[in-house]
C-alpha positions as CSV (number, residue, x, y, z in Angstrom):
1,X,50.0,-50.1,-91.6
2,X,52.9,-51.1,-89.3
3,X,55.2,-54.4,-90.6
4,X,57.2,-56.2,-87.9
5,X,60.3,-58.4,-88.4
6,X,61.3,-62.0,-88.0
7,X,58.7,-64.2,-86.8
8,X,57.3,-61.2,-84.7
9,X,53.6,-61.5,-84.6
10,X,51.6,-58.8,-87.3
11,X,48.7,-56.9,-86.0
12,X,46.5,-54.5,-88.2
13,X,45.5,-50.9,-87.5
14,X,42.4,-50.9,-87.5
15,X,39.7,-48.5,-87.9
16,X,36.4,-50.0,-85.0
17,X,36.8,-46.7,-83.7
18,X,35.1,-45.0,-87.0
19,X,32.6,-46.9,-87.3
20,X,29.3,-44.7,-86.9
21,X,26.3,-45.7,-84.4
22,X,27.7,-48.9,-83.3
23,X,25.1,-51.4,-82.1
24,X,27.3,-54.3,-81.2
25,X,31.2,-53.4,-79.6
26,X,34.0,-56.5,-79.2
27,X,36.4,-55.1,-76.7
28,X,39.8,-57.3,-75.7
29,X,37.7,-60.7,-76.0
30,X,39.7,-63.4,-74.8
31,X,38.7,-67.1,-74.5
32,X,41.3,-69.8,-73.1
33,X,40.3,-73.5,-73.4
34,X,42.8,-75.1,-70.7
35,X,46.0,-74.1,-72.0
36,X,44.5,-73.3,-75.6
37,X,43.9,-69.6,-76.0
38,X,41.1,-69.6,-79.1
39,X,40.2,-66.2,-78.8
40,X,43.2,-63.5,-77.7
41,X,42.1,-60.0,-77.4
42,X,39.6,-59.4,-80.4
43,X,38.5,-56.0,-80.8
44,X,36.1,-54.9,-83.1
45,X,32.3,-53.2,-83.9
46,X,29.6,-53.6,-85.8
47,X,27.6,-50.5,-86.6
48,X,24.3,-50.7,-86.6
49,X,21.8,-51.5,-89.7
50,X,24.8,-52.9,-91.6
51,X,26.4,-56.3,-93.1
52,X,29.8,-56.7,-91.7
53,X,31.5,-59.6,-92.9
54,X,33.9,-61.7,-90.5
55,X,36.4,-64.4,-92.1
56,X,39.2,-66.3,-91.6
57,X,41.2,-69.5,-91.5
58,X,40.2,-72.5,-90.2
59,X,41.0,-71.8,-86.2
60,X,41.0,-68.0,-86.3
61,X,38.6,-68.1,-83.6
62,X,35.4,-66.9,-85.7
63,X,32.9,-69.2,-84.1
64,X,34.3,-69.2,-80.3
65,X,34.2,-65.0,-81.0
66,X,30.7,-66.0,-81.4
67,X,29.8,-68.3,-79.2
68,X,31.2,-65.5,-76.5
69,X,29.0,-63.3,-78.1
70,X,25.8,-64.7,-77.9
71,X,26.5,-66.3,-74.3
72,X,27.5,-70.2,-75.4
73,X,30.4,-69.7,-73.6
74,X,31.6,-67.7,-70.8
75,X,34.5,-65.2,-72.0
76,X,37.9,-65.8,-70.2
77,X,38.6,-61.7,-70.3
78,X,37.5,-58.7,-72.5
79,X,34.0,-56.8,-72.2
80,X,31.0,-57.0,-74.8
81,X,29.0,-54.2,-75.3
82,X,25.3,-54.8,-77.2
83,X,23.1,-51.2,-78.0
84,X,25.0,-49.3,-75.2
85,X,25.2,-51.9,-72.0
86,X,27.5,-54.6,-71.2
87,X,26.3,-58.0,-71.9
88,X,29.6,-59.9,-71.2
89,X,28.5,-63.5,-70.3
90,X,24.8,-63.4,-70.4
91,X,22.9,-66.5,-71.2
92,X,21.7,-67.0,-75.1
93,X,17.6,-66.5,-73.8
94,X,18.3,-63.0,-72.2
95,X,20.2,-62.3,-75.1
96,X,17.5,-62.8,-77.2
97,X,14.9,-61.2,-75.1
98,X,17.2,-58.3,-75.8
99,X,17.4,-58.5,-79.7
100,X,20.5,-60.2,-80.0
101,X,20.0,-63.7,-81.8
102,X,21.8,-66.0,-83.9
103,X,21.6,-68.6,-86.3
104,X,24.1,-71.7,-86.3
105,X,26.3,-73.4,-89.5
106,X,24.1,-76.5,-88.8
107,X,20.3,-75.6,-89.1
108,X,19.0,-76.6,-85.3
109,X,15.0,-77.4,-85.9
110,X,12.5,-78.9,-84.1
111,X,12.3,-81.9,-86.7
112,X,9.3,-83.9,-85.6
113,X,7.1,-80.6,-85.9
114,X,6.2,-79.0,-88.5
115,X,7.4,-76.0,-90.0
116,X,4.4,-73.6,-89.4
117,X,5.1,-74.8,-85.5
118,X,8.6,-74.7,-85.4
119,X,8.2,-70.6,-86.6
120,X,5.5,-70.2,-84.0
121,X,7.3,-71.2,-80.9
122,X,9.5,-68.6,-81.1
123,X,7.8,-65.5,-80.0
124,X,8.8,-65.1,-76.3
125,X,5.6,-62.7,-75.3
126,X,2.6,-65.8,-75.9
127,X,0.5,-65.8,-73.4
128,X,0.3,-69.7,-73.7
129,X,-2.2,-72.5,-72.0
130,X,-2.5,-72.9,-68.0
131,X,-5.1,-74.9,-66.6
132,X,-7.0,-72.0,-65.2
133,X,-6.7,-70.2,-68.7
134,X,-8.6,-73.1,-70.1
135,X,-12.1,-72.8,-68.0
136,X,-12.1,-68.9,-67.5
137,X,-13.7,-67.9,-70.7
138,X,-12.5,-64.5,-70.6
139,X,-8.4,-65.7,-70.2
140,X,-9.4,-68.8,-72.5
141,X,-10.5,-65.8,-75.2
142,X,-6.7,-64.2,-74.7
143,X,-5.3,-67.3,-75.7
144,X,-7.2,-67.7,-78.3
145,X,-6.5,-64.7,-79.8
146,X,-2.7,-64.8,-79.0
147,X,-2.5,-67.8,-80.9
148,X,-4.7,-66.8,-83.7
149,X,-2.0,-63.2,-84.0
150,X,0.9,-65.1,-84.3
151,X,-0.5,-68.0,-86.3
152,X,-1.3,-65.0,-88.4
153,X,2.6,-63.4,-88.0
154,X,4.1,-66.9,-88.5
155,X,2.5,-67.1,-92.2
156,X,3.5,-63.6,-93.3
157,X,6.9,-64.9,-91.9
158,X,6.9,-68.3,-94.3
159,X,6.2,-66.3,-97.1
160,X,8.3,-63.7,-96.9
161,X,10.9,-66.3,-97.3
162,X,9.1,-68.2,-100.1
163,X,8.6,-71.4,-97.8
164,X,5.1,-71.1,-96.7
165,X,4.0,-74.3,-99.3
166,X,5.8,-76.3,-96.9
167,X,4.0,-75.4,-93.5
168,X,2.3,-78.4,-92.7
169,X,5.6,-80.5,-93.6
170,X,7.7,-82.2,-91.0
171,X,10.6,-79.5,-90.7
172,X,13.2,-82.9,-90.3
173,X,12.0,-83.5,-94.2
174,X,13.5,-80.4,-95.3
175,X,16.1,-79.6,-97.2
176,X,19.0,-78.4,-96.1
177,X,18.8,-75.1,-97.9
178,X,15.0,-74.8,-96.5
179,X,16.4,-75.5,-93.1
180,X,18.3,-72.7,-93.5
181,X,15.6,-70.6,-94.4
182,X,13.4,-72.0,-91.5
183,X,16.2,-71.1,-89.1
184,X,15.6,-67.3,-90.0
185,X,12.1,-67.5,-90.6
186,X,12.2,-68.0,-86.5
187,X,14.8,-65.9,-86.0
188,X,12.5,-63.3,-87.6
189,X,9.7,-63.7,-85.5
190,X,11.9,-62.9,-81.8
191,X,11.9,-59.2,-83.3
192,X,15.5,-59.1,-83.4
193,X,17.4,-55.9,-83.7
194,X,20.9,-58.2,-84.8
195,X,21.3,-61.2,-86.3
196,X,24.7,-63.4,-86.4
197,X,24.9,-65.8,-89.0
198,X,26.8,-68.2,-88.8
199,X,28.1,-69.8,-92.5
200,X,23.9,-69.5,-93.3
201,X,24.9,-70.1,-97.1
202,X,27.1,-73.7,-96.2
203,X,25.3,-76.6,-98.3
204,X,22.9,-74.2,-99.8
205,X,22.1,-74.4,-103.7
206,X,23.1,-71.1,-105.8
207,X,19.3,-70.4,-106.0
208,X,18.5,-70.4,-102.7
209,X,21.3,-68.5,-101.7
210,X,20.1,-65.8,-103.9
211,X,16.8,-65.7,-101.9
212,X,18.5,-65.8,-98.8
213,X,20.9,-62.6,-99.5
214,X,18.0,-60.6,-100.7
215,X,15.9,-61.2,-97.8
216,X,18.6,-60.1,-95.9
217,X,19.4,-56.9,-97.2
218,X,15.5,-56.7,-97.8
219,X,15.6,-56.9,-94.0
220,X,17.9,-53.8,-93.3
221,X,16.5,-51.5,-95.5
222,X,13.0,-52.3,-94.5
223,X,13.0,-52.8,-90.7
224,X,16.6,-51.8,-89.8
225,X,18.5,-54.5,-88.9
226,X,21.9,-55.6,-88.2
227,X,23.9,-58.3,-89.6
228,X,27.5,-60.0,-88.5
229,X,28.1,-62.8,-91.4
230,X,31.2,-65.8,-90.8
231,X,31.1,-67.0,-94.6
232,X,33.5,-68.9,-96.5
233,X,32.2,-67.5,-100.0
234,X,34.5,-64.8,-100.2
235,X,32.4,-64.2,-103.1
236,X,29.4,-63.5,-100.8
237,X,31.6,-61.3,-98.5
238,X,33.3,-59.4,-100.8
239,X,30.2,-58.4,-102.8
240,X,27.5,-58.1,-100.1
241,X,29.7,-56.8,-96.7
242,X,30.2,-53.0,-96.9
243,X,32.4,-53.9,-94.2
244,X,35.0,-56.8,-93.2
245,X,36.8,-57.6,-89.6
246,X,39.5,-60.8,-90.6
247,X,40.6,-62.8,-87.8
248,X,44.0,-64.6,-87.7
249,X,45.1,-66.8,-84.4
250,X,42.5,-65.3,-82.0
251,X,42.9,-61.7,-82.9
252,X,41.4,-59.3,-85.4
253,X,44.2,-58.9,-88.3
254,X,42.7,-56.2,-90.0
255,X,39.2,-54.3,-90.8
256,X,38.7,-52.3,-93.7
257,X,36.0,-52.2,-97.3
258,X,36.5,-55.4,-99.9
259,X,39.0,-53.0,-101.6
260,X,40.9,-52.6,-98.2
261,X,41.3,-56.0,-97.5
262,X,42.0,-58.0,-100.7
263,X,44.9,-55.5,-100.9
264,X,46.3,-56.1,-97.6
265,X,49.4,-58.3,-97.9
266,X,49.0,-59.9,-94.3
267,X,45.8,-60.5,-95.1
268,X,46.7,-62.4,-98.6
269,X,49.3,-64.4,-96.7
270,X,46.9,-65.6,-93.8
271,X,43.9,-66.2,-95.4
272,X,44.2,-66.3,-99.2
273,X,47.5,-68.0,-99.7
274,X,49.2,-64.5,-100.8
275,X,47.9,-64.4,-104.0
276,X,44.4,-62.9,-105.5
């Protein structure tokens, strides 16, 4: 890796280009807030059916690199490339229709529901109530039984994340921990094919965290999926994250295994205070 001198900003070598099958590509992102440039060419990719770890210092631009990604905000420059076509500045919805969702650092349910109902809104494909559905018998009968299938999906979904005792609870009672697991119960049940989680382990009790990390990796080996994680644990990153993108002032600093980056001494200096 190149050094550069005096106050001459650093930037990595990095290695998005061998990453193998990649479902999600980051290519020159840029996002400028007025005359505040958060995000300044980030370039990175996630290959697909992994957990790639993304960190950083407070204002690296992690969650505006996310927000871009997932259509909060519109991208000032730079291209976004989701399973093999451009999604630069789509809305969050089409996103999601497309299997690209994501969770956010504070748990967003529907508090005054409960939790069974909070999972079951989230299928996109319900056929759902309309006046003339509800005196045809034969389209009243499809509702029915549309409801009944993911009624049926939405349980299986609660207790594969060990919170199905609490389906008939207010989801606003929860815990903040068990919102967290609520907030990927529906993320579950879009059908996603990548997930970006945004600090999902933030105010979450050691034992719950366990659960949640081996329903995720449960997740990929079972039905394939992709994961981009923004944790401050570096714990969590470092032992769970086969591989890590770290952001410094907008831009990707370096990429590389656990190994790779705890060595790196830009990468000690910006993030981890230069010593391990």
């Amino acid at each position: 890796m190149s050094e550069s001198s005096g106050t001459e900003r650093q930037t990595a070598t990095v290695d998005s280009d061998s990453i193998e099958d990649p479902l999600l590509e980051v290519d020159g992102l840029r996002k400028q807030f007025g005359g505040v440039v958060a995000v300044d060419g980030a370039t990175f990719a996630v290959g697909e059916g992994s957990l790639t770890g993304l960190i950083g210092p407070n204002g690296a631009g992690k969650s505006t690199t996310f927000n871009c990604i997932t259509g909060i905000h519109e991208p000032t420059g730079g291209r976004v490339t989701f399973d093999g076509q451009e999604i630069t500045g789509l809305p969050p919805y089409t996103l999601a229709n497309r299997g690209l969702v994501r969770t956010f650092q504070i748990a967003r349910e529907l508090s005054d529901m409960t939790v069974l109902e909070n999972v079951m809104l989230a299928p996109d494909d319900q056929v759902g109530e309309s006046a003339i559905r509800s005196v045809l018998p034969g389209l009243r009968d499809d509702v029915i039984a549309d409801e009944e299938a993911v009624r049926d999906r939405a349980w299986e979904t609660l207790d594969f994340f060990e919170i199905d005792h609490l389906a008939h609870e207010n989801a606003g009672n929860l815990s903040g921990g068990q919102r967290k697991l609520l907030e990927m119960a529906r993320v579950l049940m879009t059908d996603p094919e990548m997930v970006l989680l945004d600090e999902p382990l933030a105010g979450v009790n050691p034992t719950l965290e366990e659960k949640l990390l081996e329903r995720i990796h449960e997740l990929r080996r079972e039905q394939g999926l992709t994961f981009l994680l923004v944790e401050h644990d570096m714990d969590v990153i470092m032992n769970n994250c086969e591989h890590i993108i770290v952001m410094h002032q907008g831009s990707v600093l370096a990429e590389g295994d656990a190994e790779a980056i705890t060595s790196d001494e830009r990468v000690l200096e910006a993030y981890l205070g230069g010593e391990v």
